[in-house]
C-alpha positions as CSV (number, residue, x, y, z in Angstrom):
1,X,-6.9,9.6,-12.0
2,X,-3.2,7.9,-11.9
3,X,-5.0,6.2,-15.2
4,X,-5.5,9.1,-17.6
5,X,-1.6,10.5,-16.9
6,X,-0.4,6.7,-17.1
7,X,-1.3,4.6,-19.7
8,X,0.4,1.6,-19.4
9,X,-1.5,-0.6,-16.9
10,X,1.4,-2.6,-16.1
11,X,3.7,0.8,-14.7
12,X,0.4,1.3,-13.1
13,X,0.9,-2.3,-11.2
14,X,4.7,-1.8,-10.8
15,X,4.2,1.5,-9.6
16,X,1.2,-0.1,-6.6
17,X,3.9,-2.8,-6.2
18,X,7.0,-1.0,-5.4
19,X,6.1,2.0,-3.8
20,X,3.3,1.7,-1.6
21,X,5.0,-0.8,0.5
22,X,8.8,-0.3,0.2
23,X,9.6,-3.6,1.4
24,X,8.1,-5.7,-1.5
25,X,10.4,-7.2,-4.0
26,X,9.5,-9.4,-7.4
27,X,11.2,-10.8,-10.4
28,X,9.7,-10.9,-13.6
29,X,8.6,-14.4,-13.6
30,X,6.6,-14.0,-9.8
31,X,5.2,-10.2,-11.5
32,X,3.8,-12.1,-14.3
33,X,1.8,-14.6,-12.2
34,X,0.9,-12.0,-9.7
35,X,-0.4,-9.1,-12.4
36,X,-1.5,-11.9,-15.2
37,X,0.7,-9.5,-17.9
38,X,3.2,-10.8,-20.2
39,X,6.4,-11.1,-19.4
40,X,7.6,-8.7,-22.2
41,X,5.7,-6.1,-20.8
42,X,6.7,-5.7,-17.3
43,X,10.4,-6.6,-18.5
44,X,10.0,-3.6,-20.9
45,X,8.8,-1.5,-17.7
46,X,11.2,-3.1,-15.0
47,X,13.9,-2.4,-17.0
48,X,12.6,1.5,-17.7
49,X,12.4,1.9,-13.6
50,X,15.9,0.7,-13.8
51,X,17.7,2.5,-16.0
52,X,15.9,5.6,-14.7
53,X,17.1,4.5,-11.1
54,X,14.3,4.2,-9.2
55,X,14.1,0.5,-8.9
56,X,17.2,-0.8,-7.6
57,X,18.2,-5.0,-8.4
58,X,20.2,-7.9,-7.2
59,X,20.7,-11.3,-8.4
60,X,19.4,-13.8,-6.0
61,X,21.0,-17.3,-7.9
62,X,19.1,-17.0,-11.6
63,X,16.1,-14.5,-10.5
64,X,16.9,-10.7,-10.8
65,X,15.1,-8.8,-7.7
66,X,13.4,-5.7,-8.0
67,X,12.8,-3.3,-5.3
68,X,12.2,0.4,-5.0
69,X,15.1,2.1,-4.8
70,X,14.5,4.3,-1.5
71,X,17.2,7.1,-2.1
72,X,16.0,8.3,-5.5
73,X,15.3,11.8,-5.3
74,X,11.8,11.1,-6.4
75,X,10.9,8.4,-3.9
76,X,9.1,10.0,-1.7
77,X,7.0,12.0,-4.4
78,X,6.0,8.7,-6.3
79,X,5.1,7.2,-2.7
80,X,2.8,10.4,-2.3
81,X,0.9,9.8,-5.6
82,X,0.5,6.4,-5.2
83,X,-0.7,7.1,-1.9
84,X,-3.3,9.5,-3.0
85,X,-4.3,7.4,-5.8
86,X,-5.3,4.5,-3.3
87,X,-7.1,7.0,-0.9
88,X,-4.9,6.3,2.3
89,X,-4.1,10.1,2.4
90,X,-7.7,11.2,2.5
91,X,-8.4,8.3,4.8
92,X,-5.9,9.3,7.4
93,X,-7.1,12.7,6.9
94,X,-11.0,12.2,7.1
95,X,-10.7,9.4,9.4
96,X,-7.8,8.4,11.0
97,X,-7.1,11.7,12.4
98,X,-11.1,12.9,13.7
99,X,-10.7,9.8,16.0
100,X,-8.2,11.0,18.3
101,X,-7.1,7.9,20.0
102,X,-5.8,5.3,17.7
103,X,-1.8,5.0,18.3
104,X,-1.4,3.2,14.9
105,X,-3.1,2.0,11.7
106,X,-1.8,-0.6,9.2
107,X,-3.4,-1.2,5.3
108,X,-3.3,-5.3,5.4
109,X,-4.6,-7.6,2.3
110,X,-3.9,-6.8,-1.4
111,X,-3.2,-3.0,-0.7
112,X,-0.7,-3.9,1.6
113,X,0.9,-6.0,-1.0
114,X,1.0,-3.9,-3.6
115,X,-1.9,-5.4,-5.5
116,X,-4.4,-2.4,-6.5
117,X,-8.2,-3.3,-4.8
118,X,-11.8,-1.5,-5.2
119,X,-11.1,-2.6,-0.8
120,X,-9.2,-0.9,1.6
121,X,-8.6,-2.9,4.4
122,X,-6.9,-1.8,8.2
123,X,-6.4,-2.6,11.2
124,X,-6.7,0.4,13.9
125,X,-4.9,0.0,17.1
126,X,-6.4,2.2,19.9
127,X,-7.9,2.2,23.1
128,X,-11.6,3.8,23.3
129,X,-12.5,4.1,20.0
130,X,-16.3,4.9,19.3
131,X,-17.2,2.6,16.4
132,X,-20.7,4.5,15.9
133,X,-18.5,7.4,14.9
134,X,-15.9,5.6,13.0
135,X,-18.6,4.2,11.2
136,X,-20.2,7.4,10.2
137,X,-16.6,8.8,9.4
138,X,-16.1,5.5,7.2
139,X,-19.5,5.6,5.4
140,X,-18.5,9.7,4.4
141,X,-15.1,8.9,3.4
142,X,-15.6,5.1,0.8
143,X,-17.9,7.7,-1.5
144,X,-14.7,10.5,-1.8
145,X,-12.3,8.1,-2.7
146,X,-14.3,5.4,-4.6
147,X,-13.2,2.8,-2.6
148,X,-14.6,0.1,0.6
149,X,-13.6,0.4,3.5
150,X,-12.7,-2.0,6.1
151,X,-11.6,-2.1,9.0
152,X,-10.9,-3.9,12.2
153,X,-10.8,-2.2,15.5
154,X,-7.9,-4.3,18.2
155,X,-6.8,-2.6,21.6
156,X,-3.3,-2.4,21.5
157,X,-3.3,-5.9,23.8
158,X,-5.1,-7.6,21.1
159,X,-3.1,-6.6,18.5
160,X,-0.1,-7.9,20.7
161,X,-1.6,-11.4,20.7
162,X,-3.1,-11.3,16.6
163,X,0.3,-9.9,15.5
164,X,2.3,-13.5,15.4
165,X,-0.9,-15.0,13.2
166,X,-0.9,-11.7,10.7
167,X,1.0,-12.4,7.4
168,X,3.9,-9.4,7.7
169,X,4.0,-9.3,4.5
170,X,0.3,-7.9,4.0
171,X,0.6,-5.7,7.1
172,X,2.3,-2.4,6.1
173,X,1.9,0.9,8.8
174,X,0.2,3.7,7.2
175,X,-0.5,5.9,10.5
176,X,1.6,6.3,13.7
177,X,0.5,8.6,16.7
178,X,2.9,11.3,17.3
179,X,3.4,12.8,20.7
């Protein structure tokens, strides 16, 4: 979908990057070991995100750091799309949300990273969850949004102890229970 309105495979990446989990950064040399593009290319885009403001920049000694720029007035739209495109949305709304006790979800591996994936990977933190029926509501959702799905299931206990051994960096919070 996000590939027939955007043709350049690389915004596609920078796009996955930067706004599905607001807290990565990169610099051009890291990007182009991470997406296997040239370095003209994602300078060419990094530079259009720039000047158009929704990547913001700091020097950090020789390496210029990219990150998205969370008070552009499009922000939040891009974040939506992007959201949609990976599935999380219909995920949430399919899944997520028939389960009724979960308190939180997170996306962990590539996703999480920014890195685009045929997998979608989370971690659901509830108490009594029936994983017959999370299975079922996992096996109706992968074919609506061409993706797999995996998950693990941790009581809010276990995730307590797993958290310290889970890389924060591929751990981003996609669902939170509201009261």
């Amino acid at each position: 979908m996000l590939d027939a309105l955007i043709t350049s495979r690389t915004r596609i990446k920078l796009m996955l990057k930067f706004f599905l989990n607001t807290s990565s950064t990169g610099y051009l040399r890291g990007l182009e070991a991470e997406f296997g593009d040239s370095t003209n290319a994602i300078r060419l885009e990094l530079n259009r995100f720039e000047e158009a403001g929704l990547l913001e920049a700091h020097n950090d000694g020789h390496r210029k750091i990219f990150q998205a720029n969370k008070k552009h007035p499009l922000f939040s739209d891009i974040q939506s799309i992007i959201r949609k495109y990976i599935g999380i949305d219909d995920i949430i709304e399919r899944v997520i949300n028939q389960l009724g006790e979960p308190e939180e979800v997170y996306l962990i591996g590539d996703l999480a990273r920014g890195l685009d994936s045929n997998d979608i990977n989370l971690i659901i933190v509830g108490s009594n969850t029936d994983l017959d029926y999370l299975e079922s509501l996992v096996g109706k959702a992968q074919p609506m949004i061409s993706r797999k799905i995996g998950y693990l299931v941790l009581t809010p206990d276990e995730f307590k102890t797993q958290r310290p051994y889970l890389n924060e960096e591929k751990l981003l919070k996609v669902w939170e229970k509201t009261d």
